[in-house]
VOPAGU-2260 file (C-alpha; in pm, 1 decimal, decimal comma):
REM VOPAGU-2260
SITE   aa  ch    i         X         Y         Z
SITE  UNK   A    0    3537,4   -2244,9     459,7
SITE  UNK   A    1    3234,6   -2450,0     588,9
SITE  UNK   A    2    3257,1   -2268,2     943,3
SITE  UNK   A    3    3316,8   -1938,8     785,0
SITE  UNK   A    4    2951,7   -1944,4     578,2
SITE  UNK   A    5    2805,6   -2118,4     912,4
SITE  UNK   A    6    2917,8   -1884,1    1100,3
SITE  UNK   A    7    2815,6   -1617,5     854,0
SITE  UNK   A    8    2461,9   -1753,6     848,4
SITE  UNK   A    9    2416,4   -1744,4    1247,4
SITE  UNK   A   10    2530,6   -1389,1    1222,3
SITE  UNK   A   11    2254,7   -1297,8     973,8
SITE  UNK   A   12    1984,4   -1477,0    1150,2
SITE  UNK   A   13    2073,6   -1306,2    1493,2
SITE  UNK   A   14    2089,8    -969,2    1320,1
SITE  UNK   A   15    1728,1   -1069,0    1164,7
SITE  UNK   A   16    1613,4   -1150,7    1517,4
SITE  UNK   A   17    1743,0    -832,6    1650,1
SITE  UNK   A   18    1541,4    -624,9    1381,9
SITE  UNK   A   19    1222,0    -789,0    1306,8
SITE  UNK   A   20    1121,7    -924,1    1671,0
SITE  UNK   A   21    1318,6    -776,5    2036,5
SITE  UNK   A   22    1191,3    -406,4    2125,1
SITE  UNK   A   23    1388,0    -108,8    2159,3
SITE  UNK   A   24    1551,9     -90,3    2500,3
SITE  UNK   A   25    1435,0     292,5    2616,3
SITE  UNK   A   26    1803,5     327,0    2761,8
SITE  UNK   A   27    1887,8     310,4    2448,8
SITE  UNK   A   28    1763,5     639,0    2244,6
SITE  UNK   A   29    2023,4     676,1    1972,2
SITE  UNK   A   30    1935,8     275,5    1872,9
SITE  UNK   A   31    1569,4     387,5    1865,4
SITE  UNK   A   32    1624,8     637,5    1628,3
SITE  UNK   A   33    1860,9     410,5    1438,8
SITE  UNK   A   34    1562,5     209,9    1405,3
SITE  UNK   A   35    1331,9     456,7    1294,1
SITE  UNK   A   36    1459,1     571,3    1036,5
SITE  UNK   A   37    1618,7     204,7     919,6
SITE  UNK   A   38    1201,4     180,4     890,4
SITE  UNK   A   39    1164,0     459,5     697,2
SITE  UNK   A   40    1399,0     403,8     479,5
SITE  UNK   A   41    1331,1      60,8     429,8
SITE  UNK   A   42     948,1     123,0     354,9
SITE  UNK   A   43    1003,1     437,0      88,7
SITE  UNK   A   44    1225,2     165,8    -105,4
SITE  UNK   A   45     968,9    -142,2     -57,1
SITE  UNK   A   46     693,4      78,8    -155,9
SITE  UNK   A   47     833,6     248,9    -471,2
SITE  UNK   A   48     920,1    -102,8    -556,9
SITE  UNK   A   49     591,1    -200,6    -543,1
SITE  UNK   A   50     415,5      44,1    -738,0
SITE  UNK   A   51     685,1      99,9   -1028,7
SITE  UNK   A   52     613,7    -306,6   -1054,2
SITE  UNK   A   53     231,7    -249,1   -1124,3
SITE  UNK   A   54     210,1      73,1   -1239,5
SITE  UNK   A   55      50,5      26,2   -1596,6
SITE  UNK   A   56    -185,2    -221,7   -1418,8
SITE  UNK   A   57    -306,5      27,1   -1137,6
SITE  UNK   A   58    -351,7     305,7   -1404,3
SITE  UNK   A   59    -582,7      40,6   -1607,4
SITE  UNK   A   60    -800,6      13,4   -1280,5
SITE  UNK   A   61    -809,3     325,6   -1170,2
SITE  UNK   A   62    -988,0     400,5   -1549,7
SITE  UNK   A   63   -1207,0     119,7   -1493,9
SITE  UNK   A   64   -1303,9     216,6   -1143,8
SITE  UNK   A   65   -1406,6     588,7   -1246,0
SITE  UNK   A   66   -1592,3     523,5   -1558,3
SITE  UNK   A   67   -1907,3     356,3   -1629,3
SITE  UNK   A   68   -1722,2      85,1   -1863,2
SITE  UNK   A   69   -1810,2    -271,2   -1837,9
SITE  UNK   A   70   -1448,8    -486,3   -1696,5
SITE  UNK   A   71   -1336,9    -761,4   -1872,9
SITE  UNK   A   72    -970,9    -879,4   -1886,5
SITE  UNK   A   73   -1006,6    -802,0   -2260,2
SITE  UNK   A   74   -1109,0    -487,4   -2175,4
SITE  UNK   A   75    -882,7    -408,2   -1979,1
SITE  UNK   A   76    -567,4    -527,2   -2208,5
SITE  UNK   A   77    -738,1    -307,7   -2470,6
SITE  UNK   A   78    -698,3       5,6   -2292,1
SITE  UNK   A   79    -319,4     -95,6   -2229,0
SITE  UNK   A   80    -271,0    -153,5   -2607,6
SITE  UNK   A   81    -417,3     152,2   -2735,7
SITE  UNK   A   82    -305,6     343,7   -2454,8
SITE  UNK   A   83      59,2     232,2   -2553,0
SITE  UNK   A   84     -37,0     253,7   -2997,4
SITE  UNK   A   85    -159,0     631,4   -2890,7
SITE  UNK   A   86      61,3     749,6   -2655,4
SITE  UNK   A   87     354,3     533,5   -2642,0
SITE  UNK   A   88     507,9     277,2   -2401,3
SITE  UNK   A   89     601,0     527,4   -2121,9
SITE  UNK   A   90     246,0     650,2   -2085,5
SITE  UNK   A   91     140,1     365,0   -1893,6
SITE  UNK   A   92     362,9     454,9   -1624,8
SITE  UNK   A   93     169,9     813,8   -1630,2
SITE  UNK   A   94     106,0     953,4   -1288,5
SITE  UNK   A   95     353,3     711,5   -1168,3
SITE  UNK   A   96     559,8    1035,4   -1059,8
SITE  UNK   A   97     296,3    1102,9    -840,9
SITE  UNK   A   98     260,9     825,3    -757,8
SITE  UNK   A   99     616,0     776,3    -610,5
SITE  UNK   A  100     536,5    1108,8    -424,2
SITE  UNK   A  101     308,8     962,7    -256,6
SITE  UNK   A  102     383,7     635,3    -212,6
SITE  UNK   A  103     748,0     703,3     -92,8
SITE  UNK   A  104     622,9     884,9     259,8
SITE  UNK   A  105     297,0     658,5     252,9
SITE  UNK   A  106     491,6     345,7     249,9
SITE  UNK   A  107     800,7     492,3     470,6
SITE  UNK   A  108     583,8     649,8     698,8
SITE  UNK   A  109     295,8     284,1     719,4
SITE  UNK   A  110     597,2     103,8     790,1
SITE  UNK   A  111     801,7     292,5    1056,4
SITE  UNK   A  112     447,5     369,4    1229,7
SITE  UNK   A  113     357,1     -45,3    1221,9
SITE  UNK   A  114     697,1    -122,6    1355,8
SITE  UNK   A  115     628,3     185,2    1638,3
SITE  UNK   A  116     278,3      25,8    1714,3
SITE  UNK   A  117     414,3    -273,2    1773,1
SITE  UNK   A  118     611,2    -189,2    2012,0
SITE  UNK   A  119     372,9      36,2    2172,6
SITE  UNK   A  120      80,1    -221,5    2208,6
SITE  UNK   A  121     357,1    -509,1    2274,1
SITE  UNK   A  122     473,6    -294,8    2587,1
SITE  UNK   A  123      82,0    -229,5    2670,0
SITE  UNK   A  124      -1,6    -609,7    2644,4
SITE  UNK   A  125     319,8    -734,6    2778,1
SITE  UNK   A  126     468,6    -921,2    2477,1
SITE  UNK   A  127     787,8    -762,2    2489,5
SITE  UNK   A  128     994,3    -933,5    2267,8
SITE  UNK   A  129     726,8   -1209,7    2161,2
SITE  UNK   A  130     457,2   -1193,4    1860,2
SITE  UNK   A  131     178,5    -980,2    1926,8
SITE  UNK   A  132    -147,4   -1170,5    1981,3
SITE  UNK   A  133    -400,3   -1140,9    1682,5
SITE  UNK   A  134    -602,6    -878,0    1761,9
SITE  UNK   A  135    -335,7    -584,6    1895,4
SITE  UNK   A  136    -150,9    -723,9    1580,2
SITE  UNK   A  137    -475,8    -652,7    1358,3
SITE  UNK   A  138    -509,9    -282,8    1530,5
SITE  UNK   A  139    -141,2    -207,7    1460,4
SITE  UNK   A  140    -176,1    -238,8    1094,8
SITE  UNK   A  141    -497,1     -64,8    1082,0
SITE  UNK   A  142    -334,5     230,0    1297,8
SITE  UNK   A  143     -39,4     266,9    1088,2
SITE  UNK   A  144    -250,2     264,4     768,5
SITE  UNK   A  145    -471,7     532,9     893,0
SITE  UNK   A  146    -158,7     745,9    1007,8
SITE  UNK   A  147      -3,6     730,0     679,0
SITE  UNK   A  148    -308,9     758,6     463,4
SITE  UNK   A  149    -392,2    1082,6     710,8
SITE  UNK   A  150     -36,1    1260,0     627,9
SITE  UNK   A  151     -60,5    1171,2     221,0
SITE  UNK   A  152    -344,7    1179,0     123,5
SITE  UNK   A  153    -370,4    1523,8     -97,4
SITE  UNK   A  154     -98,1    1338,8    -329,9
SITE  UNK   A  155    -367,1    1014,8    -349,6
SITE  UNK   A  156    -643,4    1214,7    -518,8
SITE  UNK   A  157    -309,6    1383,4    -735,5
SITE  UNK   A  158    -224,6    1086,0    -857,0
SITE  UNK   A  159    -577,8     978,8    -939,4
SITE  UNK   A  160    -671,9    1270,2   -1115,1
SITE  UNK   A  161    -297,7    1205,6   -1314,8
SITE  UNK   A  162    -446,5     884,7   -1399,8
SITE  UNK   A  163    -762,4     926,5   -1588,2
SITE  UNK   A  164    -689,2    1262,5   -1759,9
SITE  UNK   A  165    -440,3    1324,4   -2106,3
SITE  UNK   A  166    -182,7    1513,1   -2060,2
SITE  UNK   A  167    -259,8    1813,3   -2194,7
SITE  UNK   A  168    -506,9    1891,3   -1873,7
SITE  UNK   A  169    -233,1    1827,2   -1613,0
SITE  UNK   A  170     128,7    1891,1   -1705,6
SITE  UNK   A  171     262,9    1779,0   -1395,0
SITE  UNK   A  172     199,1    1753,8   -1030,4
SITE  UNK   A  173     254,4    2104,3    -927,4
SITE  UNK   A  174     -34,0    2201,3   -1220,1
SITE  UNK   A  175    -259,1    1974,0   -1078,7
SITE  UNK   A  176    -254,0    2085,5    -707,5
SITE  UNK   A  177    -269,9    2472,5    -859,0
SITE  UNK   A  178    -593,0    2402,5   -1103,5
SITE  UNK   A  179    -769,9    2209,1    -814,3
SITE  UNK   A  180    -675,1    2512,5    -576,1
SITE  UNK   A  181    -814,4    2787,6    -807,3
SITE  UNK   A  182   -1089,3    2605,1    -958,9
SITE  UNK   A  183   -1224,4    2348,4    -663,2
SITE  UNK   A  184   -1076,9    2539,6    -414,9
SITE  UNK   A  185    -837,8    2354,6    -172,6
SITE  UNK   A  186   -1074,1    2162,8      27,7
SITE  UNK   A  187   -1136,9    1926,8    -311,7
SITE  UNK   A  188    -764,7    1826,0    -183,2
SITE  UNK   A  189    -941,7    1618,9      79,6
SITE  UNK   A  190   -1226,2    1492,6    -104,4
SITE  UNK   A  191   -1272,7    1123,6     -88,9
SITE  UNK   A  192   -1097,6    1135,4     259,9
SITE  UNK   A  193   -1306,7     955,4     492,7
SITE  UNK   A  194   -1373,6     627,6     236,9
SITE  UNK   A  195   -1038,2     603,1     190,0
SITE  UNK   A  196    -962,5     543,1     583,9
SITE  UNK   A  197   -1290,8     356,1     613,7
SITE  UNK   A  198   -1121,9     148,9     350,4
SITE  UNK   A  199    -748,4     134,5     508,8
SITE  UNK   A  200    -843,0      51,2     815,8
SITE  UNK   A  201    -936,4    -307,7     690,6
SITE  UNK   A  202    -661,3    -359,5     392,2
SITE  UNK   A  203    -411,5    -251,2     635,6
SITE  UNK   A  204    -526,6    -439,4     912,2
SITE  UNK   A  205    -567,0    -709,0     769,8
SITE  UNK   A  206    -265,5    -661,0     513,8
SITE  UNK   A  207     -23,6    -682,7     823,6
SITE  UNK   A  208    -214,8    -923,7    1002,5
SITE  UNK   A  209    -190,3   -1185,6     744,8
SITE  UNK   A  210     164,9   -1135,1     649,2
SITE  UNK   A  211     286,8   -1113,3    1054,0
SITE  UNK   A  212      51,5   -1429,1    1109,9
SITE  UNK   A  213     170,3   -1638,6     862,8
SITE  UNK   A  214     531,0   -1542,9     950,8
SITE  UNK   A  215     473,8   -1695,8    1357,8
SITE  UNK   A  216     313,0   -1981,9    1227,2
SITE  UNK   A  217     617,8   -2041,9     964,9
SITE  UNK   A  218     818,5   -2004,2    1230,4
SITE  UNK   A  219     605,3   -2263,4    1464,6
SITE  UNK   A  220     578,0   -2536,8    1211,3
SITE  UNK   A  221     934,8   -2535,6     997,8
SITE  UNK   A  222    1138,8   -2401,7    1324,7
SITE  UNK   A  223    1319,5   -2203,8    1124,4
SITE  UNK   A  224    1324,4   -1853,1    1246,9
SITE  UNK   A  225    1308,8   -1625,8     928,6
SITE  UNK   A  226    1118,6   -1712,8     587,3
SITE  UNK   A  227    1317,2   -1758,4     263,4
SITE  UNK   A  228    1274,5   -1413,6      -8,8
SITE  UNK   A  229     980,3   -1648,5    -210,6
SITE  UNK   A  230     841,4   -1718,0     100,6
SITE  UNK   A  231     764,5   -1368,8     214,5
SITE  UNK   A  232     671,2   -1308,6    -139,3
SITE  UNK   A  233     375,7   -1562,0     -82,8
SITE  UNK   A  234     280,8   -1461,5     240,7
SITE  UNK   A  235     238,0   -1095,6     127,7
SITE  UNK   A  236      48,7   -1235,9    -186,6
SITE  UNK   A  237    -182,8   -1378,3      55,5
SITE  UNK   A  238    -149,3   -1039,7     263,5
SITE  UNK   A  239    -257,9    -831,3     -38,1
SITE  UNK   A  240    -530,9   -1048,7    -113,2
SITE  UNK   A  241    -692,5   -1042,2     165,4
SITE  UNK   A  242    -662,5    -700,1     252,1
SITE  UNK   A  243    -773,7    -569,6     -76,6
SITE  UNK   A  244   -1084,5    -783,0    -107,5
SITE  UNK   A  245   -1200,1    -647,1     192,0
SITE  UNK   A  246   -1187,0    -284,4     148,2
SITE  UNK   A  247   -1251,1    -244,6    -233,2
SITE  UNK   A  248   -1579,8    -129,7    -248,4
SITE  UNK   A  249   -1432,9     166,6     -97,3
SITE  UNK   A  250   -1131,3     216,3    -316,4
SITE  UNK   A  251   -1429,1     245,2    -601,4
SITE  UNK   A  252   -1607,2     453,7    -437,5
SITE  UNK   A  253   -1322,7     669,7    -293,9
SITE  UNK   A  254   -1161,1     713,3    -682,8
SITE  UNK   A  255   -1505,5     814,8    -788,4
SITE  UNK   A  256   -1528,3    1087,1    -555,7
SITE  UNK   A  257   -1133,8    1171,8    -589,4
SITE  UNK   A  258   -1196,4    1193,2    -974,4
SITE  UNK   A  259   -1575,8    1392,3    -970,4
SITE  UNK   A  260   -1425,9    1695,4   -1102,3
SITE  UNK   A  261   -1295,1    1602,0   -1415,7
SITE  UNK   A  262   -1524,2    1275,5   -1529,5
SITE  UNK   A  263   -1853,3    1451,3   -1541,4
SITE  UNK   A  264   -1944,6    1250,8   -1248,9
SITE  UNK   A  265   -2164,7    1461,0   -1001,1
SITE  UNK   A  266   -1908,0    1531,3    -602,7
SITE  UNK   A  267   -2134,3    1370,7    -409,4
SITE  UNK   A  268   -2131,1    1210,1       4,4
SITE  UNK   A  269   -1974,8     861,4      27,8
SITE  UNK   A  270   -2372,6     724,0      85,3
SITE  UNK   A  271   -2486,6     910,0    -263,3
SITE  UNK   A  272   -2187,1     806,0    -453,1
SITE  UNK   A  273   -2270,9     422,7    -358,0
SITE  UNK   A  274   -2634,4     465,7    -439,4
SITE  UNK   A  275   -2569,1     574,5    -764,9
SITE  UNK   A  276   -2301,3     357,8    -862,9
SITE  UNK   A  277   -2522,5      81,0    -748,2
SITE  UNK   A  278   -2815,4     184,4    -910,2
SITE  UNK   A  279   -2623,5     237,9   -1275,3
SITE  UNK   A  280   -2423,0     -69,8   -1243,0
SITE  UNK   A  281   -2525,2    -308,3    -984,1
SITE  UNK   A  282   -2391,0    -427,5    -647,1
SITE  UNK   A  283   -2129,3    -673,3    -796,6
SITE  UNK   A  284   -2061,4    -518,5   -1099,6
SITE  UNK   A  285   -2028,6    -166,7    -967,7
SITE  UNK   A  286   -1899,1    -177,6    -677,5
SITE  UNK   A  287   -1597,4    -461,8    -756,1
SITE  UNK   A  288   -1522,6    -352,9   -1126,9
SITE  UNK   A  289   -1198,1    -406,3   -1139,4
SITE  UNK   A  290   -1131,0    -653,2    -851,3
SITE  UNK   A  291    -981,9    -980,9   -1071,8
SITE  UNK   A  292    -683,2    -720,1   -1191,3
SITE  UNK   A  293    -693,3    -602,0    -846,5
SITE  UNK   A  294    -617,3    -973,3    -758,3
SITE  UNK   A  295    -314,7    -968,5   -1062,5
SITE  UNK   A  296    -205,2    -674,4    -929,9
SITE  UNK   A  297    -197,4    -666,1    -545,6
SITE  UNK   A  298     -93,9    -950,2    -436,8
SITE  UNK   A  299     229,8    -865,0    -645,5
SITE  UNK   A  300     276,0    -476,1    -493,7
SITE  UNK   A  301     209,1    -620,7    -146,3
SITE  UNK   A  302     430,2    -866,5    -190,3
SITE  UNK   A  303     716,6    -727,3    -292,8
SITE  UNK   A  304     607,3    -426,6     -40,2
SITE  UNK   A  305     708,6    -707,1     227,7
SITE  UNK   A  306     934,7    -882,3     116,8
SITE  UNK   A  307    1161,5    -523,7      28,9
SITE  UNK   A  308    1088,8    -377,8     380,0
SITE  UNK   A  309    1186,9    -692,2     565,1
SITE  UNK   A  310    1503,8    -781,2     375,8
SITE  UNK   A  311    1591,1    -420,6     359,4
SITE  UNK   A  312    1568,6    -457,6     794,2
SITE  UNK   A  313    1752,3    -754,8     799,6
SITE  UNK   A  314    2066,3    -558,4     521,5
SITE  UNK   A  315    2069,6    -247,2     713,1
SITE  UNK   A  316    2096,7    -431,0    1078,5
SITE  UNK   A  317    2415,0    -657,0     984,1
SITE  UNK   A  318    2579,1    -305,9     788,8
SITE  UNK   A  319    2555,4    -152,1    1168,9
């Protein structure tokens, strides 16, 4: 019995080498596209995860961020209680749907494109096979965040809109894409574009770089090969941190531009929407309201995010 779960445990950690490091023989096409969509299917499922986890949490932001409310932790859990008293328990999952539209092709299609980059810039650099070094790791996250926040992002500003209106505005996500299309007219769909890559070119950067780093140097220091579940979970903690500090100026300013049309707020350029949330709130307090439930929040999503996509890998490659 001893040999049998020893031998059962080599056979999982060669199957986790197979996914998560060697590249994709090009002899091999039907294996390539094996692994595609083993990536896809693996990031829709780690990112629905994610977001379901957080939901209420994000939604509480999100009304923070587009608002000119003071943030306060008590603040914060006040609009969670009366949101739940006024509108009941389900209600803080609202938008959610829309949510997991758009965060089921974002995170399939961020995932599949990192694990494509990697492959691309590892044949490019000549690390076939071996960790990429930092900075080709760095521009592989920040390439597959851009692709996937270039595909989805109509469903982003969606979901935002979702999230600070009642209900009796936006029925559902098909009603919000027709209102914005006959009264905004269709280009409002892309409003807020250009901070939001500005801003996912460092969080996903520096999301992946974090997590793939502190994977090599786990491996380097422990010699085991593959992290325990808890131990992903921490190093996409640290992941999430990271990446979101960095960019969320730009997720503020990005929600108040995705939101202008229905909080009285004036659609404005990227440069005049900082200006004036500067000059009505401050630097700090304008510009990172929100960022200590960011730091509840994301290192949690991210984390899971991770740990989901990699396990997911590592389940799907030993099935085959």
């Amino acid at each position: 019995m001893g040999n049998g779960v020893k031998e059962g445990s080599v056979h999982l950690r060669e199957d986790a080498e197979a996914v998560l490091s060697s590249p994709v023989s090009s002899k091999e096409p039907q294996r390539d596209h094996r692994q595609v969509l083993s990536s896809l299917l693996s990031g829709a499922l780690a990112g629905a995860l994610a977001k379901t986890a957080v939901a209420p949490l994000d939604r509480t932001k999100i009304i923070f961020q587009v608002s000119s409310k003071r943030f306060s932790a008590k603040e914060a859990f006040r609009v969670l209680y009366y949101t739940y008293l006024n509108e009941g328990f389900l209600s803080l999952w609202r938008g959610n749907s829309a949510t997991m539209v758009r965060v089921v092709p974002y995170a399939a299609i961020q995932f599949s494109a990192h694990e494509e980059y990697k492959r691309i810039l590892g044949r490019y650099y000549g690390f076939r096979g071996e960790a990429l070094p930092p900075w080709p790791r760095l521009l592989a996250g920040a390439l597959a965040g851009t692709t996937a926040a270039s595909l989805t992002y109509p469903l982003d500003l969606v979901r935002a809109r979702m999230a600070v209106t009642p209900k009796e505005m936006y029925s559902n996500i098909f009603h919000v894409f027709i209102r914005i299309s006959r009264e905004e007219g269709l280009k409002t769909l892309y409003h807020g574009f250009t901070p939001t890559v500005l801003g996912v070119i460092p969080y996903a950067g520096l999301s992946f770089f974090t997590y793939e780093t502190l994977k090599s140097l786990h491996r380097e220091y422990s010699g085991r090969w593959q992290p325990y579940p808890f131990e992903r979970m921490i190093f996409g903690a640290c992941a999430g941190l990271i990446g979101q500090s960095a960019s969320y100026p730009l997720d503020v300013v990005r929600r108040r531009m995705q939101t202008a049309g229905v909080t009285g707020h004036p659609r404005a350029s990227i440069a005049c929407t900082l200006r004036t949330i500067v000059r009505e709130e401050g630097a700090v307090r304008g510009l990172y309201k929100g960022l200590s439930m960011n730091w509840l929040k994301g290192p949690i999503a991210v984390g899971i995010s991770f740990t989901t996509f990699d396990l997911m890998q590592i389940l799907l490659r030993h099935l085959q």
